[in-house]
C-alpha positions in Angstrom: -23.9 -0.7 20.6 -20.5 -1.0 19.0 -21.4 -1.6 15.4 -19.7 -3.6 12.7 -19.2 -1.9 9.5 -18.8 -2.0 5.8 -18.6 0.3 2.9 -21.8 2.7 1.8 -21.2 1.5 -1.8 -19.4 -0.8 -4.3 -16.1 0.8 -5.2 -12.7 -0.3 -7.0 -9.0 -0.2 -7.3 -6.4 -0.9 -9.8 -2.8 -0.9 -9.8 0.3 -2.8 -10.8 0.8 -6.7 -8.7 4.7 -6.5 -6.9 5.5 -9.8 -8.3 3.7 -10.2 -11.2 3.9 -6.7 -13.0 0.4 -7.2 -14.0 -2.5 -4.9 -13.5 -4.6 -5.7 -11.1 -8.4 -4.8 -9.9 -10.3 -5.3 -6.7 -13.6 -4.5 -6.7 -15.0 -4.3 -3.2 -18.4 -4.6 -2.4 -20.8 -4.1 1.0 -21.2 -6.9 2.7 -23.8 -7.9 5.8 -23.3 -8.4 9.0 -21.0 -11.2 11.0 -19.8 -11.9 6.9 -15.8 -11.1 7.5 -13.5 -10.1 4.6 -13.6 -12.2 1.5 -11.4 -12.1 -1.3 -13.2 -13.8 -4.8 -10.6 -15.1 -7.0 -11.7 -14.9 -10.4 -10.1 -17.1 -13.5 -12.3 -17.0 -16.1 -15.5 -18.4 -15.4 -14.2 -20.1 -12.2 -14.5 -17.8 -8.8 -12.6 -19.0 -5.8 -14.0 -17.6 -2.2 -11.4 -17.3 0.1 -12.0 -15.7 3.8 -9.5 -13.2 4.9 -8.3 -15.6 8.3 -5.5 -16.9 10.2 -6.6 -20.5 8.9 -6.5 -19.7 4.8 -3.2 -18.5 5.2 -0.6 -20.7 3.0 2.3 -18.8 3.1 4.2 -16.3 4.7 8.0 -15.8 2.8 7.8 -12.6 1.7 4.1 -11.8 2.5 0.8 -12.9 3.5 -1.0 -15.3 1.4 -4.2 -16.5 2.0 -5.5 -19.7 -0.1 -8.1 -22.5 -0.6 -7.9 -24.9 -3.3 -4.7 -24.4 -4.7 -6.2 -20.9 -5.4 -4.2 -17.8 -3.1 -4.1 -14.1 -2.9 -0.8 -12.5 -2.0 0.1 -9.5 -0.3 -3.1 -8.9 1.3 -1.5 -7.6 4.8 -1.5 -3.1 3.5 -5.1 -3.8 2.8 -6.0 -5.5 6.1 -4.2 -2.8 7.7 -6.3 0.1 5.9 -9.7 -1.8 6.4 -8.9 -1.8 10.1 -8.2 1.6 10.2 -11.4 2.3 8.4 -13.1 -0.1 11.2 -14.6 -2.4 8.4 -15.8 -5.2 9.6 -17.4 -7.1 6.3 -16.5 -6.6 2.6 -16.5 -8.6 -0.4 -13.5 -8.3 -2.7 -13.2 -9.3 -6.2 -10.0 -9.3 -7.4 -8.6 -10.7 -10.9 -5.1 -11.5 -9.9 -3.2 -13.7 -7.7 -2.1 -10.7 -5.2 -3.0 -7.5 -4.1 -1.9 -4.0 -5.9 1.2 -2.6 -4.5 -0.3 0.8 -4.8 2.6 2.9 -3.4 3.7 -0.1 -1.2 1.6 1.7 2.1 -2.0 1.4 2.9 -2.6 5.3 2.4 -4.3 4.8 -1.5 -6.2 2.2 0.1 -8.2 4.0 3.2 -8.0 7.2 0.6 -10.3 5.2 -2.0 -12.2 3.8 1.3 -12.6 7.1 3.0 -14.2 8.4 0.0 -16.3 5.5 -0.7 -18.0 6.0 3.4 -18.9 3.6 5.9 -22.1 2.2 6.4 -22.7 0.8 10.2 -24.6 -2.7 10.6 -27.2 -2.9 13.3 -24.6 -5.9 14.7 -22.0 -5.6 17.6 -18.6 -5.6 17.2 -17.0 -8.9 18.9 -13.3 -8.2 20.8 -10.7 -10.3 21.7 -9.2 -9.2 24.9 -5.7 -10.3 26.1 -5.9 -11.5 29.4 -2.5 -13.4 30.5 0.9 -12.7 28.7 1.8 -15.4 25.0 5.4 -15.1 23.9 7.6 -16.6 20.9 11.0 -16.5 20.2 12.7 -17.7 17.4 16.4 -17.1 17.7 17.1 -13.8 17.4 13.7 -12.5 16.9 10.8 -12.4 18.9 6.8 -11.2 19.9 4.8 -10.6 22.2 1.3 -9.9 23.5 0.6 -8.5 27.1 -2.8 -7.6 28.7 -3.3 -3.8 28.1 -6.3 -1.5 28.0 -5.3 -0.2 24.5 -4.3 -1.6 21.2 -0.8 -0.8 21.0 2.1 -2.0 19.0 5.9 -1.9 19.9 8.7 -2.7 17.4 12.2 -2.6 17.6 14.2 -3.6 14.4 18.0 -3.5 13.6 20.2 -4.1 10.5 23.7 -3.9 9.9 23.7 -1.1 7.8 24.4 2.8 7.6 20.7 3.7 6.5 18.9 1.6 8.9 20.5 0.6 11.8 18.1 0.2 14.8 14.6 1.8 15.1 12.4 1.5 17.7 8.7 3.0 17.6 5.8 2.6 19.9 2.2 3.7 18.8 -1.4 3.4 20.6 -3.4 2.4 18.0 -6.3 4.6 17.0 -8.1 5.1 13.4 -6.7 8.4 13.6 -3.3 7.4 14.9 -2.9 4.5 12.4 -3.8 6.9 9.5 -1.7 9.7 10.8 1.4 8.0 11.7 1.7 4.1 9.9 -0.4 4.2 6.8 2.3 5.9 4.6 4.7 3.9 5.5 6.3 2.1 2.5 7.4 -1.6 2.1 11.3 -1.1 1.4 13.9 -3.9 0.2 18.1 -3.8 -0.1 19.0 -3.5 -3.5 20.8 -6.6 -3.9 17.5 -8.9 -2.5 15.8 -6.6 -4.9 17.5 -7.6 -8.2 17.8 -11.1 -7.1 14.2 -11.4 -6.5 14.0 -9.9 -10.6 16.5 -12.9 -11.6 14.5 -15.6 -10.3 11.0 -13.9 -11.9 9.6 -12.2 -9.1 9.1 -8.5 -8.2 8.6 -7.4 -11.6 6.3 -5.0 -10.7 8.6 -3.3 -8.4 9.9 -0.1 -8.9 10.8 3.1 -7.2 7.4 4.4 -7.0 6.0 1.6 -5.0 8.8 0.0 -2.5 12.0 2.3 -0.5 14.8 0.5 -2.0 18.2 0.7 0.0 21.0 1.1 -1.8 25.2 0.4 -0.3 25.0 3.7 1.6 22.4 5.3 0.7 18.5 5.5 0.1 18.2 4.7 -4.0 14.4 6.8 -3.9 15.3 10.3 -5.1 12.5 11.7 -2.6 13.9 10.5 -0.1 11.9 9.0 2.7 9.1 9.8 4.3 9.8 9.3 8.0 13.1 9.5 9.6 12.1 5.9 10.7 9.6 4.9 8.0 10.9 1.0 7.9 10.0 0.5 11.2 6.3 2.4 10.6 6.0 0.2 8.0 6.8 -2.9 10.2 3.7 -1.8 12.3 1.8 -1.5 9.6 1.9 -4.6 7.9 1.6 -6.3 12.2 -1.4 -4.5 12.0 -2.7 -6.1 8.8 -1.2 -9.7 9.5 -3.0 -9.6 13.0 -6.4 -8.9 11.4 -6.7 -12.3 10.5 -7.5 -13.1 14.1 -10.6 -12.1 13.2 -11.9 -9.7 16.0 -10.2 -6.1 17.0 -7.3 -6.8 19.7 -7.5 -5.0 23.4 -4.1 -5.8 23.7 0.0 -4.8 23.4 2.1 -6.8 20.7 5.8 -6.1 21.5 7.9 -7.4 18.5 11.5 -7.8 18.3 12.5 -8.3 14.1 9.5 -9.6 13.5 7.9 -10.7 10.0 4.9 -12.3 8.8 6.0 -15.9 9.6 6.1 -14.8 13.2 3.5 -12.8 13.2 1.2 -15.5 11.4 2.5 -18.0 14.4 1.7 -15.7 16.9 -1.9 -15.6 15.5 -2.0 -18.9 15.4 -0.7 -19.4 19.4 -3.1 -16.7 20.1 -6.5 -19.1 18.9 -4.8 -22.3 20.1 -4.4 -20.7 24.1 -8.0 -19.6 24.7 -7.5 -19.2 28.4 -5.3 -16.1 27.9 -8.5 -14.3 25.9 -11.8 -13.8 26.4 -14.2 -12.4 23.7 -16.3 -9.2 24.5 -18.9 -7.6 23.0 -19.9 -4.3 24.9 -22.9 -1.9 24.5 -22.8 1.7 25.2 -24.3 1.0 28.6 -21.6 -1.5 29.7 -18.8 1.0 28.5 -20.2 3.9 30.7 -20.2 1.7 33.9 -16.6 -0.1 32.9 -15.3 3.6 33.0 -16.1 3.4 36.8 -13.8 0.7 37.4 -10.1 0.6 38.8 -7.4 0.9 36.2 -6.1 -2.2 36.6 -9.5 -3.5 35.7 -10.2 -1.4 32.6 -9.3 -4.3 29.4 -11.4 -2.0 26.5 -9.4 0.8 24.3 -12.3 2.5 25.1 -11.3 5.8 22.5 -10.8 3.2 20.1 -14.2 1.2 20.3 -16.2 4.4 20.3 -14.9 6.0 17.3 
């Protein structure tokens, strides 16, 4: 059996909120079985429950917010994206502020803290959602994707008018190991000028050099430099990785995005649930994998390196 998964034990996190500048803490906790990730909004005495799904989210601008009774948690998509490379299935998360910590603006402090914290497997099996029959959206010049594939891949292609980004183009099949290896470090980055307006208007007042790539006239402001060649489009990946997870299920399928962002990639979602005759759900045991294997290519829908590790 495929097992879902959450953490061994209850562990925590603190670090500074993008917008707010205020420290933040998550506590996360194991959770059972077929429970989902869900965040607990505390203000004082009051706790807000909000599941971690396409249908909570309330806003998409400038990242993904999920929300229920006029109660939200921003930034939630690095997380998503480390929780999926750790293959947790269930969690609870406390967290006393309105958005996630920035951390380093990756996922990488994230599945660190998880990786040391271990996974526990749940005697449940893991539901997918394969991709049977191409879903497309285009919104002027940007667009995405999802094709029938046997893996869960991601290709993104992005392009700006300027000397330190231009266009970058990165394709990755997407394994725990590969996501860790070559997305999770990733950073969020910004153009200086969006940067300081966003600090006029009272927001990104957490932000800082140690937690976003900021991109100056000509040049990269960070004095380290970056940390790919191409690390904007890594980190483009990453956060369609986290904003996808809210479909609820892992994806046997191949998003190819075109300038994409999290209002895009939250419609796509949301096209996804609405056309159930391009899916189907499957939930495979060990036994069913071993005699899928013995099929034509052309047949094969399951990752099936992904789902056994």
């Amino acid at each position: 059996m495929i097992c879902q998964c959450t953490i061994s034990k209850p562990s925590k996190i603190s670090g500074i909120g993008l917008h707010t500048g205020n420290n933040i803490t998550m506590r996360l906790h194991p959770a059972p079985a077929n429970t989902g990730v869900i965040f607990h909004k505390t203000d004082g005495e009051h706790t807000q429950s909000i599941k971690a799904t396409s249908a909570n989210v309330v806003d998409t601008k400038m990242a993904t917010v999920i929300g229920a009774n006029n109660v939200s948690v921003s930034t939630i998509e690095h997380f998503m994206a480390a929780l999926t490379a750790c293959h947790i299935d269930n969690l609870h998360v406390y967290i006393d502020g309105p958005e996630v910590p920035i951390m380093d603006g990756s996922a990488a402090p994230f599945i660190n803290l998880l990786q040391k914290t271990g996974v526990s497997r749940l005697n449940t099996s893991r539901k997918m959602l394969v991709i049977n029959k191409p879903i497309k959206l285009v919104e002027g010049d940007k667009q995405i994707s999802i094709i029938p594939s046997r893996f869960f891949k991601i290709s993104f292609s992005l392009s700006f008018n300027h000397p330190c980004v231009r266009e970058q183009h990165r394709s990755v099949n997407l394994t725990p190991e590969s996501l860790r290896q070559e997305v999770a470090s990733a950073r969020t980055f910004g153009f200086y000028e969006e940067v300081e307006y966003l600090k006029s208007i009272g927001l990104a007042r957490g932000g800082s050099l140690q937690n976003a790539v900021v991109i100056g006239k000509d040049k990269i402001i960070n004095p380290e430099g970056l940390r790919y060649h191409d690390e904007f489009v890594r980190h483009k990946i990453l956060d369609t990785i986290g904003d996808f997870s809210l479909l609820g299920y892992n994806i046997l399928g191949h998003i190819k995005s075109d300038k994409s962002g999290h209002d895009l990639n939250h419609k796509m979602v949301e096209k996804i649930l609405a056309t159930p005759d391009s899916w189907r759900i499957v939930e495979f045991s060990e036994a069913d994998l071993n005699e899928a294997i013995k099929l034509p290519v052309q047949q094969l829908q399951p990752d099936f390196a992904w789902a056994k590790s």
